[in-house]
C-alpha positions in Angstrom: -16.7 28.1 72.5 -19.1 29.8 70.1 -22.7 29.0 69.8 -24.9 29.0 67.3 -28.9 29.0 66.7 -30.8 29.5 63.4 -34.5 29.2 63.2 -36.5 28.2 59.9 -40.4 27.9 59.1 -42.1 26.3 56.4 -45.9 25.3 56.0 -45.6 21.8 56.1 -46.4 19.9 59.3 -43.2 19.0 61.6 -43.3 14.9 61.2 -43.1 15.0 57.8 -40.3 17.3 57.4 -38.3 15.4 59.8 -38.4 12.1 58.7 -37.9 13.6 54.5 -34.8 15.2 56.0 -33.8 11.9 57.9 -34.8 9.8 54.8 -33.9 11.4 52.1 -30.8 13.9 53.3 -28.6 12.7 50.3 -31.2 13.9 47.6 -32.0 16.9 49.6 -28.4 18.1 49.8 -28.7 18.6 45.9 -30.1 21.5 46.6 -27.1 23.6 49.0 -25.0 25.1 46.1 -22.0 24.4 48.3 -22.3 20.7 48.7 -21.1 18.0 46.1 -22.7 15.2 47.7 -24.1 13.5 50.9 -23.6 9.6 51.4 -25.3 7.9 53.8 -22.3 5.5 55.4 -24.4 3.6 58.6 -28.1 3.4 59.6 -28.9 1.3 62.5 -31.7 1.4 65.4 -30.5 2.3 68.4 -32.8 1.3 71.2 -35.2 0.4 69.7 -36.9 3.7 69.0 -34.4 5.8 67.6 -32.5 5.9 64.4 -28.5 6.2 64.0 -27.2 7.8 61.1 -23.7 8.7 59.8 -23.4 10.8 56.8 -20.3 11.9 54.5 -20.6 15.2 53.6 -18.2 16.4 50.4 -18.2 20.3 49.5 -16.7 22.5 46.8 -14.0 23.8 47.6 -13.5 27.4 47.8 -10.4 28.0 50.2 -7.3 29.3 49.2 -4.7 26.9 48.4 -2.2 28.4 50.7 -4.6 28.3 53.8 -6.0 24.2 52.5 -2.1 23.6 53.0 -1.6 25.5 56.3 -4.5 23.4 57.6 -3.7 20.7 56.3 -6.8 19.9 54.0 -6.9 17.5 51.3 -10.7 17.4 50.2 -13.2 19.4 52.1 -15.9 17.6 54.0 -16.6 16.1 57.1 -18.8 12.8 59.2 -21.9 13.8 60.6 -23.0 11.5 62.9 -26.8 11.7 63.9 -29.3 10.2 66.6 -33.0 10.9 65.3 -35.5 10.5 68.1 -38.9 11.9 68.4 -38.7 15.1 66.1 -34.6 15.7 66.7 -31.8 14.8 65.6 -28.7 15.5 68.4 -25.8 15.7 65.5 -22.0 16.3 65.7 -20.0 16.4 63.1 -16.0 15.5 62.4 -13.9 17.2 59.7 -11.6 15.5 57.3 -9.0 18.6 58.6 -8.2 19.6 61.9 -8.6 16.3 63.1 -9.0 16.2 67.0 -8.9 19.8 67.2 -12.3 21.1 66.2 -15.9 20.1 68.0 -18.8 20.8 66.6 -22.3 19.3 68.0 -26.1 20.2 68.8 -29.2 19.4 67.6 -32.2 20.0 65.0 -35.6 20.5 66.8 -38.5 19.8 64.6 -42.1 21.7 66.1 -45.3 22.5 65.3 -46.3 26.2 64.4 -48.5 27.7 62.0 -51.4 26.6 64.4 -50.2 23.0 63.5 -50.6 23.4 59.8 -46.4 24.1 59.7 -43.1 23.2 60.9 -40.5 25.4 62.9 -37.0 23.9 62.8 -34.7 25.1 65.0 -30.3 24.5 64.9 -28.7 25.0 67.8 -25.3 23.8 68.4 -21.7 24.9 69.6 -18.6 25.2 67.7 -15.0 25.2 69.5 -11.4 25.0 67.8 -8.3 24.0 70.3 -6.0 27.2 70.9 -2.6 26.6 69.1 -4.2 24.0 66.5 -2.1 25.8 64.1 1.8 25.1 64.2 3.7 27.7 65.8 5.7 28.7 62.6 1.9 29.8 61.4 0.6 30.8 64.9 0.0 34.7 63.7 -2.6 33.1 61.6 -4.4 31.5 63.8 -7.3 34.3 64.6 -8.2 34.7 61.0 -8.6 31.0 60.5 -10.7 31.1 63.4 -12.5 33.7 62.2 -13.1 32.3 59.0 -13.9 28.9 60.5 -16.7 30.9 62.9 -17.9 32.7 59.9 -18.5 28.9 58.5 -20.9 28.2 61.1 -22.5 31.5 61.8 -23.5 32.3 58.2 -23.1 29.6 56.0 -24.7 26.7 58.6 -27.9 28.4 58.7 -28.3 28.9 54.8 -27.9 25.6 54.7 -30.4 24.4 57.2 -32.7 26.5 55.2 -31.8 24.9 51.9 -32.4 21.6 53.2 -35.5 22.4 55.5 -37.0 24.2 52.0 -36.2 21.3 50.1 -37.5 18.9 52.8 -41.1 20.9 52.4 -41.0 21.0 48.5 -40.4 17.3 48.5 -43.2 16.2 50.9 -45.5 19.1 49.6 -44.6 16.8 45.9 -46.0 13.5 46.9 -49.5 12.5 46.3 -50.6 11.6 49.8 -48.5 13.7 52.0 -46.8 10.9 53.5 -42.8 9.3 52.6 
């Protein structure tokens, strides 16, 4: 199992960042390079309190053709399915390949720094492929498609929360009384 953690400040206070992000996550995506779209499936209450949202994520594609077909991916994407409750959102997320044999969960923390006048958002999550979730014709390429797959997460992950968490800022820093 690998872990992960990325850590992003912006000067814009932590309530309002989190609820642009949970709002607004499909026009915020626009601005990750990698991502063709966001659509929000389901929202629901849960518990009164908390809000349940599942999201379709769609990226461009930029895997080989030969390793698409060894993992058996059609189009690239995945379901992220999130529980936002008091400044976090506890998150997993489903591929459209791999299907059973890749979990992927954690959560977004959303805290005051900046002596209150910012936000600190903080990723954390773990990310574990099955052993032999390749066939065994294709097994000696199982450790590079891990690899690649960690790389994923480790790199590319965080860029992206600090796409979105920018994005988030510019957007609430753009409306004329601060509030969504």
């Amino acid at each position: 199992m690998k872990t992960f953690k990325s850590v992003v400040m912006v000067r814009t206070p932590p309530s309002a960042v989190y609820e642009c992000m949970r709002d607004h996550l499909p026009d915020l995506a626009r601005a990750i390079p990698d991502v063709d779209s966001v659509v929000e499936l389901h929202r629901g209450a849960a518990d009164g309190r908390a809000v349940e949202i599942l999201n379709e994520w769609r990226v461009r594609d930029h895997i080989p053709a030969a390793l698409k077909r060894l993992l058996g991916a059609g189009e690239l994407g995945w379901l992220d399915r999130g529980r936002w409750h008091d400044l976090t959102c506890s998150w997993s997320i489903e591929p459209f390949f791999l299907q059973g044999q890749i979990a992927c969960s954690g959560s977004t923390r959303f805290e005051p720094a900046m002596a209150g006048k910012g936000a600190r958002v903080t990723l954390e999550g773990t990310f574990e492929i099955k052993q032999g979730f390749l066939l065994s014709s294709a097994s000696v390429l199982e450790k590079p498609v891990l690899s690649f797959a960690e790389f994923i997460v480790t790199t590319v992950l965080p860029k992206n929360l600090r796409s979105l968490v920018e994005a988030a800022a510019s957007y609430v820093d753009r409306q004329p009384s601060k509030t969504l």
